[in-house]
Each structure stands twice: as structure tokens, then as C-alpha cells.
N, C-alpha and C positions, 0 to 999 in steps of 0.2 A: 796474278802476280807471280806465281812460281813458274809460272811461262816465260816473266820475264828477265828473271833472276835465272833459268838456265839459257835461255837467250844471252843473257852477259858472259855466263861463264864460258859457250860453243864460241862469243867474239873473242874471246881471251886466248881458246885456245889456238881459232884460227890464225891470230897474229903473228905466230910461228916462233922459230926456236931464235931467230936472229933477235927481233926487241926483247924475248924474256932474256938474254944472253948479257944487251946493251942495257939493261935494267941492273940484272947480278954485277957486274961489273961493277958500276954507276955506284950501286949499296958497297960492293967491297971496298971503294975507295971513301968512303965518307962512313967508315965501319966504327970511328972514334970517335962521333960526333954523335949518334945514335944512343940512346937512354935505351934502359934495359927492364923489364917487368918480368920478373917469373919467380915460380911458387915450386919450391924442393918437392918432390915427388910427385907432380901435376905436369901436364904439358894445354895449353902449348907455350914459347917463349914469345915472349910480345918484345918484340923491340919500336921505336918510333924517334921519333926526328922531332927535338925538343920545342925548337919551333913552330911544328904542328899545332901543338898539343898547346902550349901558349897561344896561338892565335884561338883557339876554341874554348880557352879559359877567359880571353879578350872579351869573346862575344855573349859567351854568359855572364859575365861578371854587367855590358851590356845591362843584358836580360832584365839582371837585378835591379836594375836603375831606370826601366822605365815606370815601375809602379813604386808608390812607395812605401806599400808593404808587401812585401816577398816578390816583386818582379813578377816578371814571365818568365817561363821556362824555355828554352829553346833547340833544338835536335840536327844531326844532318847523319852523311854517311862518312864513313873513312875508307879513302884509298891506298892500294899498297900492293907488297906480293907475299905468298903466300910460299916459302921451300923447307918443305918436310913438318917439322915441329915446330919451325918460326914463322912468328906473323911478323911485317915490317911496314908501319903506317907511314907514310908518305906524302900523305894531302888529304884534304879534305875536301867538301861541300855539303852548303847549310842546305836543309829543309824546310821550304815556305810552310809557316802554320797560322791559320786564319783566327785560332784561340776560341775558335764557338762556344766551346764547352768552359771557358775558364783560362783563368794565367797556366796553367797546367799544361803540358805537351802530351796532349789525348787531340789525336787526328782524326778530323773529320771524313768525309766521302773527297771532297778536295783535296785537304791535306796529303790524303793516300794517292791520289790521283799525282801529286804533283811528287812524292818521294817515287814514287816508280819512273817517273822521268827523268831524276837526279840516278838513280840505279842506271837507268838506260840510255843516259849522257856519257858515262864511260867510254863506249863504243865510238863514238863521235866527237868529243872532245881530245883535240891534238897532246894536250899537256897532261890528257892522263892514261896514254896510249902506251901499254906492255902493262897497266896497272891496272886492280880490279877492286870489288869492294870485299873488304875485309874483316866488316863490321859496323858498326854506328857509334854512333855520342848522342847525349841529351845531357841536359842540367836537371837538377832538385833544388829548387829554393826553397823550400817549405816542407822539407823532410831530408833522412838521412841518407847515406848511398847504398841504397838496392836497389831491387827492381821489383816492381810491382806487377800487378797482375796484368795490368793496360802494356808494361814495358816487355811481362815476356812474350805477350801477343804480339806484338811488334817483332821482337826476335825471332821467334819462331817462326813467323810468317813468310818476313822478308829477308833474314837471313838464317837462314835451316842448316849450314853447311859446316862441315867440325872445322874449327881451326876460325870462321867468325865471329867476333870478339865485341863486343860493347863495353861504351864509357860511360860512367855517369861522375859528373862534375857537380861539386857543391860551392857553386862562387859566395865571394867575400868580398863587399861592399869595399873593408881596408883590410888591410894583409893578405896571407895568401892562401888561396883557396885549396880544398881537397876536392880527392879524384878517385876513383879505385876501374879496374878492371873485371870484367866477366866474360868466363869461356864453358864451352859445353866440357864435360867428362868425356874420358871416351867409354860411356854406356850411355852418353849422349844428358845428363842430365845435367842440373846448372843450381851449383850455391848462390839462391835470390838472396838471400837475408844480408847478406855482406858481404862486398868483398873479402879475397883474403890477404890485402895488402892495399892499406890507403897509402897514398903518399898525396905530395902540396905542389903546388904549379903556380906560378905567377901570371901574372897577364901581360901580352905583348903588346907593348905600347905604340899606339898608332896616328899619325898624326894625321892622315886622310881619312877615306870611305874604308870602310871595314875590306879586308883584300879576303881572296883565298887565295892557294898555291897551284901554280902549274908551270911547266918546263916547257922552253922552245922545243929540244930535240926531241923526235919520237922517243917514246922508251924511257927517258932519260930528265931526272928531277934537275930543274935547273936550279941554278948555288952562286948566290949573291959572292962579295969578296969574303966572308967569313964563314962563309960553306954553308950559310944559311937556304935553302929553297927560300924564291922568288916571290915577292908578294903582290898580287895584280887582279883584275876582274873585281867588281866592288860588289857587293853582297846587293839585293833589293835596296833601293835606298826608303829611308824612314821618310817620315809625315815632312812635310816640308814646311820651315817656318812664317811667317809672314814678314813682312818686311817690316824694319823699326815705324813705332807711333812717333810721330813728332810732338813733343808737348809742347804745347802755347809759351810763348816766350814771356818773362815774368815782368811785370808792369814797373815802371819806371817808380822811385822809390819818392814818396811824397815830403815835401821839404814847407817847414811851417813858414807862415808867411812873415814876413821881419817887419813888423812897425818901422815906417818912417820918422826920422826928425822930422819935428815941423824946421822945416830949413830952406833957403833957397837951393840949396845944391839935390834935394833929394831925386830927380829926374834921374843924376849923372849915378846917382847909386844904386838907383834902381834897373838904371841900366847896365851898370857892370855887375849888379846880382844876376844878372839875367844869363850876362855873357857869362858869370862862373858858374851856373848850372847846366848853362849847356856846354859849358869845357867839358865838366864832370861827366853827364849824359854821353859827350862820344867817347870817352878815355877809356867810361866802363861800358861801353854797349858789347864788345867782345864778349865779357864775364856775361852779362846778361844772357847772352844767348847760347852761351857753352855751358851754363848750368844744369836746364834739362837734357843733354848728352851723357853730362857725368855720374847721372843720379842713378843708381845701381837699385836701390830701393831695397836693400840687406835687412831681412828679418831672421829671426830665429821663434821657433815654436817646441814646448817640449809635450810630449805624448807619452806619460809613464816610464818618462827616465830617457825618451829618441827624443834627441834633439833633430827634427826637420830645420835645414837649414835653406833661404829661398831665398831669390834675386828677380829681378825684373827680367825677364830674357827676351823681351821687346824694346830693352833699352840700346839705343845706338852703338855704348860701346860694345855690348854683347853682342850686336848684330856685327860686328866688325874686327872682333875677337879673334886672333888663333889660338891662345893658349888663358891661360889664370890659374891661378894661388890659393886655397883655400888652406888658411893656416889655423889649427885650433890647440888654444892653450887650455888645458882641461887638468887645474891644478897644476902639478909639477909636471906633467905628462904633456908633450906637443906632439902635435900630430899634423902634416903636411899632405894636403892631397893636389896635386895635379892635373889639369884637363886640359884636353884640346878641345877646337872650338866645337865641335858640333855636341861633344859632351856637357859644353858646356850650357848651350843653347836648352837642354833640358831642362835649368829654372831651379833645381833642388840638388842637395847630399843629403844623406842622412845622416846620424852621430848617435853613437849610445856611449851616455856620458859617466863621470866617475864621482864628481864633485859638482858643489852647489853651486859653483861658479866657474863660466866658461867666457875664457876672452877668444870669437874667430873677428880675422881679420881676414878680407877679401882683395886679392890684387887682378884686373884685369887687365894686359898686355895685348896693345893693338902696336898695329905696323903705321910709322910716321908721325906717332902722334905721343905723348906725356903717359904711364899707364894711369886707369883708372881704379882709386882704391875703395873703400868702406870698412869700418871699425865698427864691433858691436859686442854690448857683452851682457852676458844671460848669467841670472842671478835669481835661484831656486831653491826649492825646498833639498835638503840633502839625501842623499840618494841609498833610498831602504837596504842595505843587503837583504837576499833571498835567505828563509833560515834553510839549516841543513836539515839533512833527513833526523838523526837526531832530537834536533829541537823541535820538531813537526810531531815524532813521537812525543817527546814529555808534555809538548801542549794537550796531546789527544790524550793522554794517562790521565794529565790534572781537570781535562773535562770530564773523565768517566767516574772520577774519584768525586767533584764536585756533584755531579749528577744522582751518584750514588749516598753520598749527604742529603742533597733534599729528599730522598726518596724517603731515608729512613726519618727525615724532623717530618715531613709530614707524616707517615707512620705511629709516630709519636703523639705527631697531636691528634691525631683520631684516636687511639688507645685513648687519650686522656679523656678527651669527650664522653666517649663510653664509658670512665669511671664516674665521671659527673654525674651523667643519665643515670647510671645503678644506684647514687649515693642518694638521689632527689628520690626514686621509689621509696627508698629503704626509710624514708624520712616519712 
């Protein structure tokens, strides 16, 4: 692997002074658009391209959402250039990981196999041509932002170079997520335990296949009208879904039979009963069979205070979805989440709720047709607060306090026995 890592760096060099030149450039003019990361008396100075960094809090946040507790974690490399004491992120690319080991981003023999490809797709990828890698990203769903002992393996390994930088991302299911930064010292060592500067990222909202970034020109990041770099090439795509269940269309609704008059005309009534049931039968056979399209099947589940919230996502309109609404009234507090379709086709949100009673309402928006809605509402036990540290002491003082009472009443009552016993000799 360190073969192939100075292998990238000899293509970098060879690319010569003209694309590093139309790269500098390229940064000097989009100098005001660039986020800034640096730490007073540390070097080196991390700058990066805000929407970067949002597409890679996009795709862990993702993560978070294919399991529905704690996610996957997920990794790739960051591109950019590298002048004097500045790093400048520029683009990225994910790293396939197969998860053998877990939700956890611990790479297999494959996984390693397939990031040295992503290292050595630089060289040969037109959109990231004057640009090298510059460090890496993962996510933490299930711990805080360090780096662990599997993480600095990874660094050290694959990227050994001063001024190579790593992210580690903490997505947020709702609101926004943190992030921090790690770079070597120049005695070459690395604050694991924490960052020295978190800061919060939002997630870029994407209405297609997950993109990453790359520029037509050599050299040179391409910039949407808002100087945003270009978003394009769609990530591996996910599990694919099946195609909508058609449910049985629901059976014609039974009508009690009407006693005749004994009459001569009963024939003529029996036959205009006849004709108004089957008026009725075609008027409503449309509702009849647009019923099972519409049926969303909205439940809510609560799990120690997480509200799982689920939907049919084999139901027709989901299968025909771009977008939907998931609105949740939790007390006085609303909370609004957003999805496009393929988010949404994953069937679940999760909610960690405040009160005993939660109104979510679900709106699905399809193209040419009425949206499809659902109404539900969860009504539960009221929701524990955690005690504080404090209270967790004085509970443990009044157990030892208690403890230390029985100790001394039985104490007590053994002395007493033993006076018993003495008094019965003495008799």
C-alpha cells in the first residue's frame, strides 16, 4: 500500500507546474467561498469547500438510517492540494465497505483492497486531475469524535504524509450534526482523544442518487451558478427495491335483502333494487380499487422513550413517491422532517420523544395524482427524565445508610439472644 500511496504522490508530481498553477488559480478565485479550520499555535490550516463537507455529512447521516440503531458507519478519501501549511479539500470519494466485522467502519481484506483503488483512481480520474489526497473522512454513530486504535491504523497506514488530515463525522438523525478534525504534529504525533475544535455541518440535500464531485477542466473544480463544485457520478447504488404488492381489491359491500310487499308490482321493485345497486357498484368501483394504493399502513412503536416510526414502503404510492412530509407534534414542540423518494422507500424514522403524547402526520407527494396522507397518534407512559449526577449520589448515600441500619438491627438482635441464652443458664 505505501507503494501505492507514493505512486500517487510521483503522478502528482509528474503533472507538472501548468495544472498545479490552473488549480492555485482556480482556489484564488473561489477564496471567499471556502470554510476555514485552524487551531492558534498548531499548523496545518485546513480550508475546504462547504459543500464538500455537506455532501459527506449527507451520506453519514445516510449511514444513520439504514439501521435503526446506530446506523453504519461509513468512510472514503478527500481530495484537494496541499501549499506549504494549507490543506484545501476539494472533493471527495466514498469507500466501498462490505461491514463483515459489524455497522462499524473496520475494513476487511476487501475493503483495503478496494480504498487503494479509490487512492489510485486519482491518477486517472479527469475531475480530479492537479488534485491529490489529502486525508480521509469516516463517521461515528455509536461513540464520540476520536480516533480509535482501528482509525489510526488506517491513517498511518494509508496516509503517513504531514499535512494529511482526517475527518470524523457524528451524524444526527434531526438537526445538525458534528465534525472535528485531525492532523499529525510536526513531531509527527496526533491528539486521538479529541479533536481540538468541533464544529456542526448540515446535510446537503439531494434529490437524486447520492453524487460526488468532479470538474470538467483538468486541474480545475467545476462551480455550479453559485460557485458551488458540481455534483455528478452516483455513489454504488443501494439494495434495490421490489416493485409495489398489488392488494386484492376489497369485495363489494353486502346489502341486506329487502322484504317484499306481498303486492302485484313487487317484480318492478325488485327490479329497480337491482338497477340501484348496480348504479351504486359502478359510481363506487373507482374508490373501491384506489383504496389499496392509498393505504400507507402508518404505525408508531415506542422503544424506551424512540419512537420508531414505519410505513408500508411496498405501497404504491411510496413506490411512486418523490418526496414526503413527516410531521411530528410532540407537545408544544413540532418537528418537520423531509424526504426524497429513495429515503423514503426505507420504511422507518426514528424520534426520541419529550411527552406522553405525540401527534405524527404523514404526507406523501406523488407526480399527477392527489398526495397521499395518514394521521396517527401515540399516547404513552410519560417520559422518565434521567436523574442527575447528584441524585444518583444521594440515592447511593441512602442505600449505604440503609444498609448500614440493618447491619447494626441485626447486630442487635444477636446481642439480645445471647442475653436470653445467659439469663436461661443463670436460672
Amino acid at each position: 500500500m505505501r507503494t501505492a500511496v507514493l505512486r500517487v504522490k510521483v503522478e502528482n508530481e509528474i503533472l507538472g507546474r501548468e495544472d498545479r498553477k490552473k488549480v492555485a488559480m482556480s482556489v484564488a478565485r473561489a477564496e471567499t467561498e471556502f470554510g476555514s479550520w485552524t487551531i492558534e499555535g498548531h499548523s496545518p490550516r485546513i480550508e475546504y469547500l462547504p459543500s464538500v463537507l455537506e455532501e459527506i455529512c449527507a451520506v453519514a447521516v445516510e449511514g444513520l438510517s439504514r439501521l435503526r440503531r446506530g446506523g453504519v458507519e461509513v468512510g472514503g478519501v478527500l481530495f484537494g492540494v496541499r501549499d506549504g501549511e494549507a490543506v484545501r479539500i476539494l472533493a471527495f470519494r466514498p469507500t466501498p465497505c462490505e461491514h463483515a466485522a459489524g455497522p462499524s467502519f473496520l475494513l476487511s481484506e476487501k475493503d483495503r483492497r478496494a480504498l487503494e483503488n479509490v487512492l489510485e483512481s486519482g491518477r486517472r480520474d479527469r475531475a480530479l486531475r492537479g488534485l491529490e489526497p489529502v486525508g480521509w473522512y469516516h463517521s461515528h454513530t455509536r461513540s464520540e469524535i476520536f480516533l480509535s486504535d482501528e482509525d489510526l491504523e488506517i491513517y498511518d497506514r494509508y496516509f503517513p504524509e504531514y499535512g494529511q488530515v482526517a475527518l470524523v463525522v457524528r451524524p444526527e438523525q434531526f438537526g445538525p450534526s458534528r465534525a472535528g478534525f485531525f492532523f499529525r504534529e510536526a513531531d509527527g504525533s496526533v491528539r486521538a482523544e479529541s479533536s481540538y475544535r468541533e464544529f456542526t455541518l448540515k446535510p446537503r440535500r439531494r434529490a437524486g442518487p447520492q453524487p460526488v464531485l468532479e470538474s470538467p477542466a483538468p486541474g480545475l473544480p467545476s462551480r455550479g451558478g453559485n460557485g458551488a463544485p458540481r455534483a455528478t457520478a452516483p455513489y454504488p447504488e443501494e439494495r434495490q427495491l421490489s416493485g409495489a404488492e398489488t392488494a386484492p381489491p376489497l369485495p363489494p359491500p353486502s346489502f341486506a335483502l329487502v322484504e317484499p310487499r306481498i303486492s302485484r308490482k313487487w317484480i318492478w321493485l325488485l327490479l329497480a333494487l337491482c338497477l340501484l345497486v348496480a348504479g351504486l357498484a359502478f359510481a363506487a368501483r373507482a374508490n373501491w380499487f384506489r383504496t389499496p394504493e392509498q393505504a400507507l399502513s402508518l404505525r408508531v412503536m415506542d422503544i424506551d422513550g424512540q419512537l420508531l416510526i414505519e410505513w408500508d414502503r411496498t405501497a404504491k404510492p411510496i413506490q411512486e413517491a418523490r418526496s414526503a412530509t413527516v410531521e411530528i407534534l410532540d407537545g408544544n414542540e413540532k418537528v418537520t422532517v423531509e424526504m426524497d423518494g429513495e429515503r423514503l422507500r426505507e420504511g422507518s424514522v426514528t424520534y426520541l420523544r419529550q411527552s406522553d403524547r405525540v401527534d405524527v402526520r404523514f404526507r406523501v407527494e406523488r407526480p399527477g395524482s392527489r398526495p397521499a396522507q395518514e394521521f396517527i397518534r401515540f399516547l404513552g407512559q410519560p417520559v422518565r427524565p434521567k436523574p442527575s449526577s447528584e441524585d444518583v449520589e444521594a440515592i447511593r448515600q441512602n442505600d449505604d445508610l440503609q444498609r448500614q441500619v440493618d447491619e447494626m438491627r441485626t447486630d442487635l438482635q444477636r446481642k439480645a439472644a445471647q442475653i436470653r441464652r445467659l439469663q436461661q443458664r443463670k436460672k
